[in-house]
C-alpha positions in Angstrom: 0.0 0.0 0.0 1.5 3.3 -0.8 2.5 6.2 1.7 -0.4 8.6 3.0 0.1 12.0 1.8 3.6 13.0 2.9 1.9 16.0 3.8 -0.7 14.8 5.9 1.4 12.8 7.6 3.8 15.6 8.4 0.4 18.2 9.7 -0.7 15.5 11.6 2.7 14.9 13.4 3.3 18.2 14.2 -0.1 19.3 15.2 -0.4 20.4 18.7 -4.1 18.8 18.7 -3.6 14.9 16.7 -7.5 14.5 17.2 -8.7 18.1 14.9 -5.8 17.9 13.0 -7.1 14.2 11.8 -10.1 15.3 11.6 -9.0 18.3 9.2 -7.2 15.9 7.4 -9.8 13.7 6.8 -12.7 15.8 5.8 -16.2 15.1 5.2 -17.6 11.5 5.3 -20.9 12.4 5.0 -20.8 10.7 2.0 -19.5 7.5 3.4 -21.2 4.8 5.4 -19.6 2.0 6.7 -20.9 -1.5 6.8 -21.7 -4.1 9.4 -19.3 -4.5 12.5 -16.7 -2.4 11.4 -15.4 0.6 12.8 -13.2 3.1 10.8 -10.4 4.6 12.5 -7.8 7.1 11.2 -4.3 6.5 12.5 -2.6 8.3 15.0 0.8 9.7 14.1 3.3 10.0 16.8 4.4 13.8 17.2 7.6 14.5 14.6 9.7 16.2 18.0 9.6 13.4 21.1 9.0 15.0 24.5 13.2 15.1 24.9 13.3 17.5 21.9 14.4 14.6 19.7 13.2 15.4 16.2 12.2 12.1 14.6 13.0 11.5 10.7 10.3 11.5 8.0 11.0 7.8 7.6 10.5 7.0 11.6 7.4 9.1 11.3 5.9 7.6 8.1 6.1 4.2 9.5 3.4 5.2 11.9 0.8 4.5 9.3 1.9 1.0 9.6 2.5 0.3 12.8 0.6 2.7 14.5 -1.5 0.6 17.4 -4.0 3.6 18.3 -6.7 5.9 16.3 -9.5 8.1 16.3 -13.2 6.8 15.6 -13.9 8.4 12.8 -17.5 6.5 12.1 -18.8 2.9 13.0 -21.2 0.5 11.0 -24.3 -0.2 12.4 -23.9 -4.1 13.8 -20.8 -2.1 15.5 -21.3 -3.4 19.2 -20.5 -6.3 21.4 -22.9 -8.7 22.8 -21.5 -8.6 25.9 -22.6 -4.3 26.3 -25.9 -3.2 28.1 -28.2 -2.4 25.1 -28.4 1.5 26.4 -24.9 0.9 26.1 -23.9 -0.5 22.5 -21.1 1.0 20.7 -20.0 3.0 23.5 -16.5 2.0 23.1 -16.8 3.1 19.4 -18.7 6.8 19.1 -16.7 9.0 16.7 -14.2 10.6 18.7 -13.0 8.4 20.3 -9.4 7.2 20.8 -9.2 3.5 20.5 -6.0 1.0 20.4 -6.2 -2.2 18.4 -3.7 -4.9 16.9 -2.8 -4.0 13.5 -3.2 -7.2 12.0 -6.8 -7.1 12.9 -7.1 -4.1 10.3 -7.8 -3.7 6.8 -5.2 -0.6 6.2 -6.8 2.3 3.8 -6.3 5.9 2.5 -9.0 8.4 2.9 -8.7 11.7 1.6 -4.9 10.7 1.7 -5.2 9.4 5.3 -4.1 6.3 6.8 -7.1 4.3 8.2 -8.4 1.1 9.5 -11.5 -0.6 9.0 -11.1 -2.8 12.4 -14.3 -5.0 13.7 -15.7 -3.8 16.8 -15.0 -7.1 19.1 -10.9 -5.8 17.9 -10.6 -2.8 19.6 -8.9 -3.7 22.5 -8.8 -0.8 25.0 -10.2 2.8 24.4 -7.9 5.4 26.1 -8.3 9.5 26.9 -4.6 10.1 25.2 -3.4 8.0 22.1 0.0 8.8 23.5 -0.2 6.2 26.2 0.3 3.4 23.9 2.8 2.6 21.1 
């Protein structure tokens, strides 16, 4: 699968806000409806300067799209809930958002709009977290 937009990648890295600058990124879906269990998730890119000041290459950052283990809910299908939830409770874990971690080989990796994304079933995500920064 090719890169994501070199450009994208590099707004979302440096943004000072990962979650609108995704969102920016990614546009309108309105036109877009997702199917069955699946949730769509657009890929968190780790910040281009660490917290030590270290500035991280464009090949380091890239890679992110790959191997990037947390993302924002961007929209969810409509079978996208577990049978073990509450039903005043379905598809909590999965409201657009949302930051949610996952294994990447339970993703199908896509571009939208020239940003990396998952489709990942539902009963995949494995944790949903306040910071994407936590995990890596």
């Amino acid at each position: 699968m090719p890169i994501a937009s070199a450009s994208k990648i590099e707004m979302i890295s440096q943004a000072a806000d990962p979650k609108k600058a995704i969102l920016a990124a990614i546009g309108d879906l309105a036109g877009m409806d997702v199917f069955s269990d699946l949730v769509l998730v657009g890929t968190y890119i780790r910040p281009e300067k660490t917290a030590g000041g270290i500035i991280r290459p464009k090949e380091v950052v890239q890679e992110d799209e790959f191997q990037g283990k947390t993302g924002i809910v961007l929209k969810s299908g409509p079978l996208a809930y577990g049978g073990w939830e509450e039903p005043a409770e379905r598809g909590e874990m999965a409201k657009p958002g949302t930051w949610v971690v996952y294994a990447i080989k339970d993703g199908w990796p896509v571009q939208i709009n020239g940003v990396a994304c998952r489709f990942i079933p539902y009963e995949k995500l494995r944790a949903r977290v306040t910071d994407p920064k936590m995990v890596f």
